[in-house]
C-alpha positions in Angstrom: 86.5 24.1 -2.4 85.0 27.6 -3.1 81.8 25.4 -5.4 81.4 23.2 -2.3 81.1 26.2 0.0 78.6 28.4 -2.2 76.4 24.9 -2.7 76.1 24.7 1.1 75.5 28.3 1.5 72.5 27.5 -1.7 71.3 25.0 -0.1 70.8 26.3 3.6 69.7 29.0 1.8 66.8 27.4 0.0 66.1 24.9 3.4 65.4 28.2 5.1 63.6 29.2 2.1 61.2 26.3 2.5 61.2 25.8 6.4 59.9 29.2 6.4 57.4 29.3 3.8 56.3 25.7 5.6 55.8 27.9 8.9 54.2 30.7 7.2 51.3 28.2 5.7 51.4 26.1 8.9 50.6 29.5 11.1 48.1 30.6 9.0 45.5 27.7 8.7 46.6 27.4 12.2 45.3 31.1 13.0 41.9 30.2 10.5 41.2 27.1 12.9 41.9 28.8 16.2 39.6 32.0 14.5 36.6 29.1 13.9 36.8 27.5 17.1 36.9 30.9 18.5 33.3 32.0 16.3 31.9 29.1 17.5 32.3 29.7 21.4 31.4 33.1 21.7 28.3 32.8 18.9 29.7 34.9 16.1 29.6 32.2 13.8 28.8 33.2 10.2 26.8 30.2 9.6 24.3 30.3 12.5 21.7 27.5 11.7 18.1 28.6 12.5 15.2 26.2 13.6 13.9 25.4 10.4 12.8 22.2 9.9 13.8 19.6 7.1 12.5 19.4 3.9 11.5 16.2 3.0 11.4 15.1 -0.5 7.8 13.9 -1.8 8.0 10.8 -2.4 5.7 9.3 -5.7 3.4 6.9 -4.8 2.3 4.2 -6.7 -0.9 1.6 -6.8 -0.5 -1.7 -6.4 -3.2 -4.7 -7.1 -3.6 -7.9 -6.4 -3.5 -10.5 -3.2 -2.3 -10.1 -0.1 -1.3 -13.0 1.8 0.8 -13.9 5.2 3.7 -15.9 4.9 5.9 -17.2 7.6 9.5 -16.5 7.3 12.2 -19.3 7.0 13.5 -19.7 10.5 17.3 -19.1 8.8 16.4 -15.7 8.2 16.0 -14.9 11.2 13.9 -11.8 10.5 10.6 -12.6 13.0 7.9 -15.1 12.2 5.5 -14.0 9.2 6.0 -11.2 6.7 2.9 -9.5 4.2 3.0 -10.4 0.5 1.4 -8.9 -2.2 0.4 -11.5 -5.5 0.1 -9.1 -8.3 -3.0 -9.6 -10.9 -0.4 -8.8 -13.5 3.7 -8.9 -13.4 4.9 -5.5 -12.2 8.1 -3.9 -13.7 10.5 -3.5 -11.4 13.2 -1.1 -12.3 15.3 -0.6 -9.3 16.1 -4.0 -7.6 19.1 -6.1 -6.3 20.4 -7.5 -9.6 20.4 -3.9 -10.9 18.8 -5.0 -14.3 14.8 -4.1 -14.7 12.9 -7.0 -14.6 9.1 -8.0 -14.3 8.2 -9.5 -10.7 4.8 -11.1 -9.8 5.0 -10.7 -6.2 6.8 -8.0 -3.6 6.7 -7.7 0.4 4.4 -5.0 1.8 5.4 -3.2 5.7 2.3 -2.2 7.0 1.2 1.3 7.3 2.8 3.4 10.2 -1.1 4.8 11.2 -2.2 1.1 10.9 -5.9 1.4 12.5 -7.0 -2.5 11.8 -3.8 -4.7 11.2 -2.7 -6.4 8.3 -4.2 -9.9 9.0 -7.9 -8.3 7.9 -6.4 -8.3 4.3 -5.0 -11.8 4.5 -5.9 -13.6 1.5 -8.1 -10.6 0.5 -7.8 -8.8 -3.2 -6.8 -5.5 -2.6 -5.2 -2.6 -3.3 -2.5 -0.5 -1.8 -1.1 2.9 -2.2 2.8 2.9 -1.3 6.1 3.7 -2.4 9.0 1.2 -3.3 12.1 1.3 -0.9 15.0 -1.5 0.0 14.2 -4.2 2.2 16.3 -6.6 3.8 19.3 -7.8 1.6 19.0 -5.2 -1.0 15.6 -6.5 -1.5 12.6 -3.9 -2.8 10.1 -3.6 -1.1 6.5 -1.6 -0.9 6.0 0.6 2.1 1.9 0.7 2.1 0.6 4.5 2.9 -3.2 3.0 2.1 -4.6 -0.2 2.2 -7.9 -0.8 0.8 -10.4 -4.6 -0.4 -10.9 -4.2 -4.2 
């Protein structure tokens, strides 16, 4: 009877051990989130952000040659009515692409310029050659984002 009564008096012991160490830890990050919310409404914030604006990273670009043609787009797509393809004089070596093995391509879709002065349809069919950068099209797809456009 007297090992029964000091195991209860252990364990309650060691319950109140934990339930108290569990408050202790609870409190405090408690009293850290209260202290951040509290920084954060009256401007004393550590980590004021200034107005500086975003660095962007340069991105490479690359020259492209060969013919650009207009296409329309299968109607299952779904994607609008025409899209801008480039014919490349010689396979291009795509690193980077959907089946994630490098692989030589002979043609890639071109988004016109954002400061497009003239339109894409005045290269249609034309040999030319265009300054861009590769990003992801639709479906995982690369693409060439054209910066310059110019007949060759």
């Amino acid at each position: 009877m007297k090992n029964i009564k000091i195991a209860l008096v252990v364990t309650l012991a060691f319950g109140a051990l934990f339930i108290s160490f569990y408050n202790f830890f609870y409190l405090r990050n408690l009293e850290n989130r209260l202290r951040g919310i509290e920084n954060n409404l009256t401007g004393k914030s550590l980590e004021a952000i200034d107005n500086v604006a975003p660095v962007e990273n340069p991105v490479a670009l690359e020259t492209f040659v060969g013919t650009l043609k207009k296409e329309p787009i299968p109607k299952e797509l779904d994607l609008g009515d025409y899209w801008y393809i480039i014919y490349f004089d010689e396979p291009y070596f795509l690193e980077l692409n959907a089946r994630g093995v490098p692989m030589d391509v002979n043609r890639l879709e071109v988004y016109p310029p954002e400061r497009e002065e003239q339109g894409m349809d005045a290269f249609d069919g034309q040999h030319v050659e265009i300054k861009g950068s590769l990003t992801w099209g639709y479906a995982e797809s690369r693409v060439i984002q054209a910066e310059e456009m110019v007949l060759k």
